[in-house]
BATORTOR-184016 format. One record per residue (C-alpha): residue number from 1; residue in one letter; x, y, z. Coordinates in Angstrom, 1 decimal, padded with zeros to 4 digits. Example, Ala and Ser with C-alpha at 12.3 -4.5 7.8 and 13.67 -1.06 7.14 Angstrom:
# BATORTOR-184016
+-----+------+--------+--------+--------+
| pos | code |     c1 |     c2 |     c3 |
+-----+------+--------+--------+--------+
|   1 |    A |  012.3 | -004.5 |  007.8 |
|   2 |    S |  013.7 | -001.1 |  007.1 |
+-----+------+--------+--------+--------+
# end
This chain:
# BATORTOR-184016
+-----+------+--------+--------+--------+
| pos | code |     c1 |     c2 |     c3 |
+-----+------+--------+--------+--------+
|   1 |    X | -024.7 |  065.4 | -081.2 |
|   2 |    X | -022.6 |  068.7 | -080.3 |
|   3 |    X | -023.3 |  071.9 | -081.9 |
|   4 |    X | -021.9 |  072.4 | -085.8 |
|   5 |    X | -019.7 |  075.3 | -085.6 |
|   6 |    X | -018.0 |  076.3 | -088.8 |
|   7 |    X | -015.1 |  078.7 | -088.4 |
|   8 |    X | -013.9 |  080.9 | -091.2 |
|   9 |    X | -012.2 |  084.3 | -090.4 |
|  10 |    X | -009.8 |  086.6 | -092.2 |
|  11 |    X | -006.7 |  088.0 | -090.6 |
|  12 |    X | -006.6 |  090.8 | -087.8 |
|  13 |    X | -003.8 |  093.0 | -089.9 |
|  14 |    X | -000.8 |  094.0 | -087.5 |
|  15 |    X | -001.9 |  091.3 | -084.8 |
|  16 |    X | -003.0 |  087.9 | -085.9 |
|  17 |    X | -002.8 |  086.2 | -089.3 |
|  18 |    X | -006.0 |  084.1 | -090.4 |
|  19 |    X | -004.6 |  081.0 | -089.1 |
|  20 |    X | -003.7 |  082.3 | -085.3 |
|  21 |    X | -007.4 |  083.8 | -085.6 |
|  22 |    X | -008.7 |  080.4 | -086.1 |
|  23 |    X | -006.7 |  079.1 | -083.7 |
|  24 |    X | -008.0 |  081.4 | -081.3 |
|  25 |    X | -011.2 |  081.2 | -081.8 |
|  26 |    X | -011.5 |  077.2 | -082.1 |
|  27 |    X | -009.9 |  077.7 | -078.4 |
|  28 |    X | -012.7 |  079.8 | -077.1 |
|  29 |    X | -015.3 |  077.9 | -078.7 |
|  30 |    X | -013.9 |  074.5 | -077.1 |
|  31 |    X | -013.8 |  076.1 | -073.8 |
|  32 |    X | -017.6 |  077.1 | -074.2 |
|  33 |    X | -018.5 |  073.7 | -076.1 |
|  34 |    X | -016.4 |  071.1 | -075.2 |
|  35 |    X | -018.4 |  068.5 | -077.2 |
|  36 |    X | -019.3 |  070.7 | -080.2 |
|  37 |    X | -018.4 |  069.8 | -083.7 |
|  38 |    X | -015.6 |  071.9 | -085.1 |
|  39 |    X | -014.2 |  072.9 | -088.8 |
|  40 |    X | -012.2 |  075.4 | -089.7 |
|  41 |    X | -011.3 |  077.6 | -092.9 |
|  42 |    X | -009.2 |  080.4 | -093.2 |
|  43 |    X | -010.5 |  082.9 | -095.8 |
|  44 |    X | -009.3 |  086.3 | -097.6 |
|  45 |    X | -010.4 |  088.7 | -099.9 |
|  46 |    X | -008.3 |  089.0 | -102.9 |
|  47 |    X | -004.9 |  090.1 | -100.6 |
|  48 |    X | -002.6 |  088.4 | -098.3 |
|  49 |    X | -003.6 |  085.0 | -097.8 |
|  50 |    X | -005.2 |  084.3 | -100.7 |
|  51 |    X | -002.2 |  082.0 | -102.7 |
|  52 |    X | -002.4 |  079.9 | -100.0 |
|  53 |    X | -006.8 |  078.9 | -099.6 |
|  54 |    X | -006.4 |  078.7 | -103.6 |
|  55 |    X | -003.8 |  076.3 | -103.5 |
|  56 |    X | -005.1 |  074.6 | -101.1 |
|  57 |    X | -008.6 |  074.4 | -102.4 |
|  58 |    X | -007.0 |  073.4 | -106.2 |
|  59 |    X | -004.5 |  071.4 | -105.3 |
|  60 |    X | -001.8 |  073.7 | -106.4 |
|  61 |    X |  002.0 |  074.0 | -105.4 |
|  62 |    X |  004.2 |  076.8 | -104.6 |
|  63 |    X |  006.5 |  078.0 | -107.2 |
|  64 |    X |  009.5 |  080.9 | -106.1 |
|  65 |    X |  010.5 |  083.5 | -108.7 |
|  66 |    X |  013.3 |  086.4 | -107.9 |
|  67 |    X |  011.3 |  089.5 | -109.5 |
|  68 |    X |  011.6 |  093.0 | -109.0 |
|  69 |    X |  009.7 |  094.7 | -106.2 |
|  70 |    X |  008.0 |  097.7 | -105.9 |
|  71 |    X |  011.0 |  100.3 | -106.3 |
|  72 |    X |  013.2 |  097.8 | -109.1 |
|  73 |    X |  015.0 |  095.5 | -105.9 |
|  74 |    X |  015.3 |  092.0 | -106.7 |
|  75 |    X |  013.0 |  090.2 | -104.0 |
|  76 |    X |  011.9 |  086.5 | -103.9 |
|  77 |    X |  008.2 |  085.9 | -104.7 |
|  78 |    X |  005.8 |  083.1 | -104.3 |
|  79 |    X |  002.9 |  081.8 | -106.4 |
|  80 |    X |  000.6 |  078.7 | -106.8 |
|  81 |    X |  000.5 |  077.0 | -109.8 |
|  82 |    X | -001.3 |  073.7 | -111.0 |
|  83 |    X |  000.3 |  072.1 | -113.7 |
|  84 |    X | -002.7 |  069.5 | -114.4 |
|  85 |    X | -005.3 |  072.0 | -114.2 |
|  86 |    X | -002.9 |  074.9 | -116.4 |
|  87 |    X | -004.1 |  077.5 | -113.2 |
|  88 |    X | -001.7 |  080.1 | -111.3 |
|  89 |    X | -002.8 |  081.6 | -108.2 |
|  90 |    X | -000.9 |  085.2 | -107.8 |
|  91 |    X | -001.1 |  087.8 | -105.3 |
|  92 |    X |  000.2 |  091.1 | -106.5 |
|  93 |    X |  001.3 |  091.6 | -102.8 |
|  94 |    X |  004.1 |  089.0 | -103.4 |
|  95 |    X |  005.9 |  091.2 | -105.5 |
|  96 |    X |  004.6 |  094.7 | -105.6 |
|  97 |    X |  003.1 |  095.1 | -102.1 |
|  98 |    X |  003.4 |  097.8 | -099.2 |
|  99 |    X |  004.6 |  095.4 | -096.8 |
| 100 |    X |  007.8 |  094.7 | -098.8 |
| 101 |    X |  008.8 |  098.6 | -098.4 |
| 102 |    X |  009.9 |  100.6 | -095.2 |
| 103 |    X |  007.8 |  103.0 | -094.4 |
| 104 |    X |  010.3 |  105.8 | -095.5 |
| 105 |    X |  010.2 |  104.4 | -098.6 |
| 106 |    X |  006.9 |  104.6 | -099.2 |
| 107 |    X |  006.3 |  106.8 | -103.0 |
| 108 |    X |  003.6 |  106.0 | -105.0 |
| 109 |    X |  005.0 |  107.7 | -107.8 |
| 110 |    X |  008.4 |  105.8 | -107.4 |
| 111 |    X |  006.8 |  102.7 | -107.0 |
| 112 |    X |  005.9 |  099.8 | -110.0 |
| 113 |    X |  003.9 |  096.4 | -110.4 |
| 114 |    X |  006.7 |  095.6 | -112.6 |
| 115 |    X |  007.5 |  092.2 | -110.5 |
| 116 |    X |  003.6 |  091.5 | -110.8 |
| 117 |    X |  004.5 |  091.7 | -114.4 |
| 118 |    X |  006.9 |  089.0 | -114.3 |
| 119 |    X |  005.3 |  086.7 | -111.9 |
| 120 |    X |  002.2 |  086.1 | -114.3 |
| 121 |    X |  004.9 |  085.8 | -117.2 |
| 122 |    X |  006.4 |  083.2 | -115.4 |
| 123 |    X |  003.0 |  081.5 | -114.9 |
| 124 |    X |  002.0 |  081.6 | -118.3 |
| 125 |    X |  006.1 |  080.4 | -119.0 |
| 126 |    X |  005.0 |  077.5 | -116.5 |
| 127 |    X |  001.9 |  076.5 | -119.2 |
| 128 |    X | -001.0 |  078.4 | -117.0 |
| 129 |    X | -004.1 |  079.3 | -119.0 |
| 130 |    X | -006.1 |  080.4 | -116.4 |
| 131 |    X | -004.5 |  082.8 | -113.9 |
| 132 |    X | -006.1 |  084.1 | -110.6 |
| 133 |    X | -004.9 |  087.7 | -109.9 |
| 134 |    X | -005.4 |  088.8 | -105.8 |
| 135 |    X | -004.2 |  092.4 | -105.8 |
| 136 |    X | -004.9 |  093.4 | -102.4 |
| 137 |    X | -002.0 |  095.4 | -100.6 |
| 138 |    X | -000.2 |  097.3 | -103.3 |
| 139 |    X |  002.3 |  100.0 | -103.0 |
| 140 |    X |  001.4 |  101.2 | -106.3 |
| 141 |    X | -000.4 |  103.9 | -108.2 |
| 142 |    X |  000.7 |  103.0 | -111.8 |
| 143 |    X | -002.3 |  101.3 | -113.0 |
| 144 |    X | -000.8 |  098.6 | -113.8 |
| 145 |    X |  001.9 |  100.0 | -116.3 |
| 146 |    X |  004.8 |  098.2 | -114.8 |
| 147 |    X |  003.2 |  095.1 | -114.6 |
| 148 |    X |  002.6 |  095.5 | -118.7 |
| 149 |    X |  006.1 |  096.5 | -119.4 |
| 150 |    X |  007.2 |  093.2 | -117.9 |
| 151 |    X |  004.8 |  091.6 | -120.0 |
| 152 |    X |  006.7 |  093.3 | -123.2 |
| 153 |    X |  004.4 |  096.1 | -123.5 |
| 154 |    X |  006.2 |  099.7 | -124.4 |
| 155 |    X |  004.9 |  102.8 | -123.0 |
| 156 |    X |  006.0 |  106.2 | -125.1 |
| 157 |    X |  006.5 |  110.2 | -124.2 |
| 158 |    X |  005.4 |  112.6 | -126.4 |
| 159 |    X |  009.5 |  112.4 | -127.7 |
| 160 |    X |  008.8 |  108.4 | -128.4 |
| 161 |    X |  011.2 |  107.7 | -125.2 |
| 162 |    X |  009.9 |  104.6 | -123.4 |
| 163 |    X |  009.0 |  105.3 | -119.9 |
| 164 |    X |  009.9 |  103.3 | -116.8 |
| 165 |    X |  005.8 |  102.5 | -115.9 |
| 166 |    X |  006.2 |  103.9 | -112.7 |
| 167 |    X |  002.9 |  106.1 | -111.2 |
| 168 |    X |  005.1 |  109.7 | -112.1 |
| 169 |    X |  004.8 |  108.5 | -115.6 |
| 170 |    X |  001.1 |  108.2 | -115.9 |
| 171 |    X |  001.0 |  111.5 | -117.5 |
| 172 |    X |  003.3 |  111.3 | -120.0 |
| 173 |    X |  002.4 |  108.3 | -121.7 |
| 174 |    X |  001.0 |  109.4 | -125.6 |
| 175 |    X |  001.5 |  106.0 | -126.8 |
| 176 |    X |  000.9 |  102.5 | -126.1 |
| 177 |    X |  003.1 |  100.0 | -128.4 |
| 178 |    X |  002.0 |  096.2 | -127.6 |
| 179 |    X |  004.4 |  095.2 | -131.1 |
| 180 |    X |  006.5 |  093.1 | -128.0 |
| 181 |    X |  004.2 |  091.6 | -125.8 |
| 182 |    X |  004.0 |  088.2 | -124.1 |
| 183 |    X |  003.2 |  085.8 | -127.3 |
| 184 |    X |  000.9 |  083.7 | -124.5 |
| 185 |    X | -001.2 |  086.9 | -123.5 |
| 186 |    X | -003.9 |  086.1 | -126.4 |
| 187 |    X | -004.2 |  082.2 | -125.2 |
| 188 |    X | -004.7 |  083.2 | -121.0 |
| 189 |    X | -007.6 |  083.8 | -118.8 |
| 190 |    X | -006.8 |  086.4 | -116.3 |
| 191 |    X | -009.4 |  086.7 | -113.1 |
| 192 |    X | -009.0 |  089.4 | -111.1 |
| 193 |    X | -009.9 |  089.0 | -107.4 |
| 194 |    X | -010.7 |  092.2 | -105.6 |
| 195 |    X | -012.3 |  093.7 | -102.7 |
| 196 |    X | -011.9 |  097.0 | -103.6 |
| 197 |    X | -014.8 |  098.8 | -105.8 |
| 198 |    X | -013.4 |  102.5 | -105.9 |
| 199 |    X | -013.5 |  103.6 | -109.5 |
| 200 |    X | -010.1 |  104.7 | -111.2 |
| 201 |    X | -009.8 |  108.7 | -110.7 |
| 202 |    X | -012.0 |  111.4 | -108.5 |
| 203 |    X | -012.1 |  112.1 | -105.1 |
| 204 |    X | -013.6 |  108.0 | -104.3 |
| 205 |    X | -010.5 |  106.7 | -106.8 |
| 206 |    X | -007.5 |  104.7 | -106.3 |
| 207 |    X | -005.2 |  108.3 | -105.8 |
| 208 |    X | -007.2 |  110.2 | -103.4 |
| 209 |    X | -008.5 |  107.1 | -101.1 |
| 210 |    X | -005.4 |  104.8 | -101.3 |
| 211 |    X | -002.5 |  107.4 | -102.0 |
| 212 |    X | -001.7 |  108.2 | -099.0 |
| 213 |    X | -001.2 |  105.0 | -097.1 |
| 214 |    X |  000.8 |  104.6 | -099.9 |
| 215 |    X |  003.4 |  107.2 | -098.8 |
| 216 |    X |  001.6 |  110.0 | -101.0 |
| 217 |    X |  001.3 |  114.3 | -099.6 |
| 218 |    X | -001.6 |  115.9 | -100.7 |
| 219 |    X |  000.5 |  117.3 | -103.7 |
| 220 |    X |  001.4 |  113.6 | -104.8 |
| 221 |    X | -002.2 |  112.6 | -104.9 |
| 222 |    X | -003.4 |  115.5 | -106.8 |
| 223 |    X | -000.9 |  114.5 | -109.1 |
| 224 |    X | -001.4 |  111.2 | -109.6 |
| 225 |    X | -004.9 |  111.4 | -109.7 |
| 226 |    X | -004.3 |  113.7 | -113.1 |
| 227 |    X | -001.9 |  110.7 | -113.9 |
| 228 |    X | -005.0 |  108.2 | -113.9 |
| 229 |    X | -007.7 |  110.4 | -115.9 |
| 230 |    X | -004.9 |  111.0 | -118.7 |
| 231 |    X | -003.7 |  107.6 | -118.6 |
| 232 |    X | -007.6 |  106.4 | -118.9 |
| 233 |    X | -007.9 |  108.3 | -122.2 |
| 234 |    X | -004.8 |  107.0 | -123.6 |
| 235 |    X | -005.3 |  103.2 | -122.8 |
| 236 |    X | -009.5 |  103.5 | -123.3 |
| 237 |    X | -008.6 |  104.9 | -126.6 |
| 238 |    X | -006.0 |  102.1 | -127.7 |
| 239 |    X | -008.0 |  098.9 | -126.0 |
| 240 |    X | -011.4 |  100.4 | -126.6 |
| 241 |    X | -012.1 |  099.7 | -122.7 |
| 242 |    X | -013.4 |  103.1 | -121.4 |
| 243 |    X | -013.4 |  101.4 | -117.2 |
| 244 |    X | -012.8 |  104.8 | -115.7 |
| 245 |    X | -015.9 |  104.3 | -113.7 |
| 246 |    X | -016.1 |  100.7 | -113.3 |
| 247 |    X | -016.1 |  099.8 | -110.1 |
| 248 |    X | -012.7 |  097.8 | -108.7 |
| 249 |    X | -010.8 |  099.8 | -111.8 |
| 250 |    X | -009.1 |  101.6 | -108.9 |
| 251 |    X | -008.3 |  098.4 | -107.2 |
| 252 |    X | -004.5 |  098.7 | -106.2 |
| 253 |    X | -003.1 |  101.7 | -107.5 |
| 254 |    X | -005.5 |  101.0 | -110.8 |
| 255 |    X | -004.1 |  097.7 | -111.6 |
| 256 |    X | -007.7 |  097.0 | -111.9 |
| 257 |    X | -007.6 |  099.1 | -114.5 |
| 258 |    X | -004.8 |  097.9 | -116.2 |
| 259 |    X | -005.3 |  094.1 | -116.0 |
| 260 |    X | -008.6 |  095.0 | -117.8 |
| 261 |    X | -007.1 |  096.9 | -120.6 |
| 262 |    X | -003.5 |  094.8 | -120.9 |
| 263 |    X | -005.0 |  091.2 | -119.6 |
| 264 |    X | -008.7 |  091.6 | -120.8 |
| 265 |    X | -009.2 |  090.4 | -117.5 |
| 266 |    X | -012.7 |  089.9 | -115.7 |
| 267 |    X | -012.8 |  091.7 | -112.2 |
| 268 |    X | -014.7 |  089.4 | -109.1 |
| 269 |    X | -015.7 |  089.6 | -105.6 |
| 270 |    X | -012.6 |  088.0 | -104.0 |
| 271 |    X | -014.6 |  086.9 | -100.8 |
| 272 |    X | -017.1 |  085.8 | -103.1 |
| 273 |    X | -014.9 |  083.9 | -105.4 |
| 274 |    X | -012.8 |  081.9 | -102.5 |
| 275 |    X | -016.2 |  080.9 | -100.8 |
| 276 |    X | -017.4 |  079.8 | -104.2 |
| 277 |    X | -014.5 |  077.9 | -105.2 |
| 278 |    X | -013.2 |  076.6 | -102.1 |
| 279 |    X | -016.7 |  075.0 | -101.6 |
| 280 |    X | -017.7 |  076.9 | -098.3 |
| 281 |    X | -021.4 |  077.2 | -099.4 |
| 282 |    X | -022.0 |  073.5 | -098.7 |
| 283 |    X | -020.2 |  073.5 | -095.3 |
| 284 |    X | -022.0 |  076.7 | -094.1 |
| 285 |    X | -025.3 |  074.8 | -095.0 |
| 286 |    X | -024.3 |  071.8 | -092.4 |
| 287 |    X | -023.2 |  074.1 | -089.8 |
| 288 |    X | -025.2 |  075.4 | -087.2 |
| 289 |    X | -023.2 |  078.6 | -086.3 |
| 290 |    X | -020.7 |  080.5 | -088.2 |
| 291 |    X | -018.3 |  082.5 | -086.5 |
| 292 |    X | -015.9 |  084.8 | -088.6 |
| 293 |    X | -013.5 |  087.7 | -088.1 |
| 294 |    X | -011.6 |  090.6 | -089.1 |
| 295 |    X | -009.4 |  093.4 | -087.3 |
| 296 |    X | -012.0 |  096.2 | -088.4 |
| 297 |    X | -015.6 |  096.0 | -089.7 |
| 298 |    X | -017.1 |  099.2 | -091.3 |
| 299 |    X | -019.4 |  099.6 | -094.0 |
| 300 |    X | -016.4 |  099.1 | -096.2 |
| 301 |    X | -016.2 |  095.6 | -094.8 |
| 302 |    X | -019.3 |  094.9 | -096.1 |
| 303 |    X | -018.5 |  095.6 | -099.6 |
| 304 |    X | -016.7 |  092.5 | -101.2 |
| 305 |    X | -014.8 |  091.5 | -098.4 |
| 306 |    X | -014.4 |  088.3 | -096.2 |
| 307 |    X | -017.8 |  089.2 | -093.8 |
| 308 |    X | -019.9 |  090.8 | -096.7 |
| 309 |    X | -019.4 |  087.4 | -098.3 |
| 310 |    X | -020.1 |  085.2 | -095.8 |
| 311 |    X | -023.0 |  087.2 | -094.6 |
| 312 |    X | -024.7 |  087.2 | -097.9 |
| 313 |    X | -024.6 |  083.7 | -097.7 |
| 314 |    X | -025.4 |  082.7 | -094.6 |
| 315 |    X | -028.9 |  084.8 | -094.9 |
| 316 |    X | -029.6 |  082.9 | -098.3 |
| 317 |    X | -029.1 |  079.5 | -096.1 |
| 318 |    X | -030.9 |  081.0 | -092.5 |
| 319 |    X | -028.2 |  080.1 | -090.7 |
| 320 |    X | -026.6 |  082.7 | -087.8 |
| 321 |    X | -023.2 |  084.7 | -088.5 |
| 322 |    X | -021.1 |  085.8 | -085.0 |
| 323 |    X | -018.8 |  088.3 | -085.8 |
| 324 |    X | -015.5 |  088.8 | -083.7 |
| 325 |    X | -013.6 |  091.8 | -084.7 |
| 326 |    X | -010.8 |  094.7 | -083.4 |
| 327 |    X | -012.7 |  097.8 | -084.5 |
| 328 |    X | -016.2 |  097.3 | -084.6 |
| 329 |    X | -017.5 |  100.5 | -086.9 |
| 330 |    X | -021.3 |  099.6 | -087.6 |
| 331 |    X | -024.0 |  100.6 | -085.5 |
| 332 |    X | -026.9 |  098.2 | -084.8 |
| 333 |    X | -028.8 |  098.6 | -087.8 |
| 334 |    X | -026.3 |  098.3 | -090.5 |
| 335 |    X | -025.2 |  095.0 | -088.7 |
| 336 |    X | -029.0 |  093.7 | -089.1 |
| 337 |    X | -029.3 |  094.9 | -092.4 |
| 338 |    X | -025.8 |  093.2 | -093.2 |
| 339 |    X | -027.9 |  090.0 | -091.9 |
| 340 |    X | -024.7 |  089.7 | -089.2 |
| 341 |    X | -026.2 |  088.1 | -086.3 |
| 342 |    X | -024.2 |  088.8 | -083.6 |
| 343 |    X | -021.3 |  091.3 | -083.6 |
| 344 |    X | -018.6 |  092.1 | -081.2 |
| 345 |    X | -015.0 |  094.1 | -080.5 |
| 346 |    X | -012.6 |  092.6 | -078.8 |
| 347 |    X | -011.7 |  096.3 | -077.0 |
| 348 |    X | -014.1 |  095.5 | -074.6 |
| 349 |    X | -011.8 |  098.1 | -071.9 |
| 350 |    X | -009.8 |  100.5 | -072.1 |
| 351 |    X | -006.4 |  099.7 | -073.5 |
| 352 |    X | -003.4 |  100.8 | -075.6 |
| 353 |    X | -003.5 |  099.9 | -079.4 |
| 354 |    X | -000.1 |  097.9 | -078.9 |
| 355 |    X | -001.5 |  095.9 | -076.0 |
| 356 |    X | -004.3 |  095.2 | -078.0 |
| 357 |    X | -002.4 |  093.7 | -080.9 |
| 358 |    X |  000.0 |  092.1 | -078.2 |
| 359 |    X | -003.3 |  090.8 | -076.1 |
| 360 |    X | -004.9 |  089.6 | -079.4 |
| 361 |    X | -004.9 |  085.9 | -078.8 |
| 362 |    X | -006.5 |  086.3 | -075.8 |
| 363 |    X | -009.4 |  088.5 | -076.9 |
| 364 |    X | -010.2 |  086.7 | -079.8 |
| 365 |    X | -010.3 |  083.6 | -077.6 |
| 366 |    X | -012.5 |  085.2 | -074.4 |
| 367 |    X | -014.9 |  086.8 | -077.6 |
| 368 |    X | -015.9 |  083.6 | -078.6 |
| 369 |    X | -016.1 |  081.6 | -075.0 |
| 370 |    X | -018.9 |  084.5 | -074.4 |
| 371 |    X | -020.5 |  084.1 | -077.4 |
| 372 |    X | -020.4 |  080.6 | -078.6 |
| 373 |    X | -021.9 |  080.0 | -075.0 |
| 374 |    X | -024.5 |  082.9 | -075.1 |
| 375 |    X | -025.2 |  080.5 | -078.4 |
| 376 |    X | -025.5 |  077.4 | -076.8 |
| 377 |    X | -028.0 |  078.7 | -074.3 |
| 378 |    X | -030.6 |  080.3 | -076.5 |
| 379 |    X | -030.7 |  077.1 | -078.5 |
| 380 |    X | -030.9 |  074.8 | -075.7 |
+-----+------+--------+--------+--------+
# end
């Protein structure tokens, strides 16, 4: 019998989704292997992606909703839902993310998770008791005060004039009024799926490390980050939730933050959560190789995302991990100690970043012909 390969990669961001990864990689591998045993998952952690494994996985069906996005636009949005099981699968990317802005429009303080907001009021309009939140990719820094105003919460300046809930409004909030909120908030479970563990405000929170990608100037961050520690005393104070230094508070803009104090949400791993519920444990037992992938692995990558995941438990199970990435950031120890067997960049000569992406395929593909036969060979 061939060699069990199991392959289950994330998406190279700007170049391949998770799906053209796989489809690379099962290439190379067949090339290498032509008689080895193949199965292949795509995987994500908390951001894009993630709607679709969950559905998959639960059995759920897309639902479209026109919502607001990120600067008050009415944009089409797409979430899971399973009517049987009451469970919505939501990625805050759908309706508040950085990829629906253009670059010039890019303002952190202009910006809202208002059409998050009404995506999980839909959900729980739909019947859904239990909701799984992915907020990966925001264009936010409002911690999570627009997605509570859709949800009917009010959000008062020190004159009692209800504020928009965008991030320039995180310091002028004095009081939080919940007198008209979703009458299904109190019956929902809300699960938060994250790969992010910055806390909510400092120099490692969600303004000074995530601002400006965001479209944020060193003025804007500063700014915002004063935004987040006011806007921590005011909603620790009313929830009695003090989560300034919890870590994934400062998950997208601190929507961490606010699904905690507005949801009573419950922050997870997302890598950790997907591979748990979409049952990849069991097949990573039966394989004999597992090859993943992502466009850059750091030490971030190893906290909470896709290849952290999988390499925690493919060293609990003894069985090897091959990593095929863009930008490979560790140096040999870290990648032992992360209990990654075998690691490799596909920037194996020199090259421009746009014929990387555009050479991608390609790559990915002649990555794993090397290694899933470097493979076969020491376990002949």
């Amino acid at each position: 019998m061939g060699l069990k390969i199991l392959i289950a990669p994330d998406k190279f961001r700007g170049s391949l989704n998770a799906e053209e990864v796989c489809e690379a990689v099962k290439s190379g591998a067949r090339m290498a292997l032509p008689d080895a045993s193949l199965e292949i998952m795509t995987l994500a952690d908390g951001g894009e992606g993630t709607v679709q494994i969950l559905m998959r996985a639960l059995d759920g069906v897309s639902r479209e909703v026109e919502v607001m996005d990120p600067l008050g636009r009415p944009v089409s949005a797409v979430y899971g839902l399973n009517p049987e099981k009451k469970t919505a699968f939501i990625e805050m990317a759908a309706a508040s993310g950085l990829a629906l802005l253009h670059e010039e429009e890019r303002n952190p303080l202009a910006t809202s998770t208002y059409g998050t907001g009404q995506l999980i009021a839909d959900a729980i309009d739909q019947g859904a008791e239990t909701i799984y939140l992915g907020i990966g990719g925001s264009a936010t820094t409002d911690a999570g005060l627009g997605m509570a105003k859709a949800l009917g919460f009010r959000f008062l300046d020190l004159n009692g004039n209800e504020l928009e809930g965008t991030g320039s409004c995180l310091q002028k909030v004095v009081k939080i009024s919940e007198a008209g909120k979703h009458p299904g908030l109190d019956k929902i479970k809300v699960i938060v799926l994250s790969d992010v563990t910055n806390p909510l405000s400092g120099t490692n929170g969600a303004a000074w490390v995530y601002g400006p990608q965001k479209g944020a100037s060193p003025e804007m961050v500063a700014r915002l980050d004063k935004g987040l520690v006011h806007i921590n005393k005011i909603a620790s104070a009313w929830s009695e939730k003090n989560i300034s230094e919890m870590a994934g508070a400062g998950a997208a803009g601190g929507l961490g933050a606010g699904a905690i104090w507005f949801l009573n949400a419950e922050i997870r791993g997302g890598a950790d959560s997907l591979i748990e519920l979409t049952g990849l444990k069991d097949k990573i037992r039966q394989a004999d190789l597992v090859i993943t992938g992502e466009g850059k692995v750091d030490f971030q990558t190893l906290q909470g995302k896709v290849i952290g995941g999988l390499a925690k438990v493919c060293r609990e199970n003894h069985k090897p991990l091959a990593v095929i990435c863009g930008a490979l950031l560790l140096n040999p120890s870290q990648i032992k100690e992360a209990g990654i067997t075998y690691a490799v960049s596909v920037l194996n000569r020199p090259v421009s970043e746009k014929t990387a992406f555009e050479e991608a395929f390609e790559r990915v593909e002649e990555a794993t012909f090397n290694l899933v036969r470097l493979f076969s060979y020491r376990n002949v």
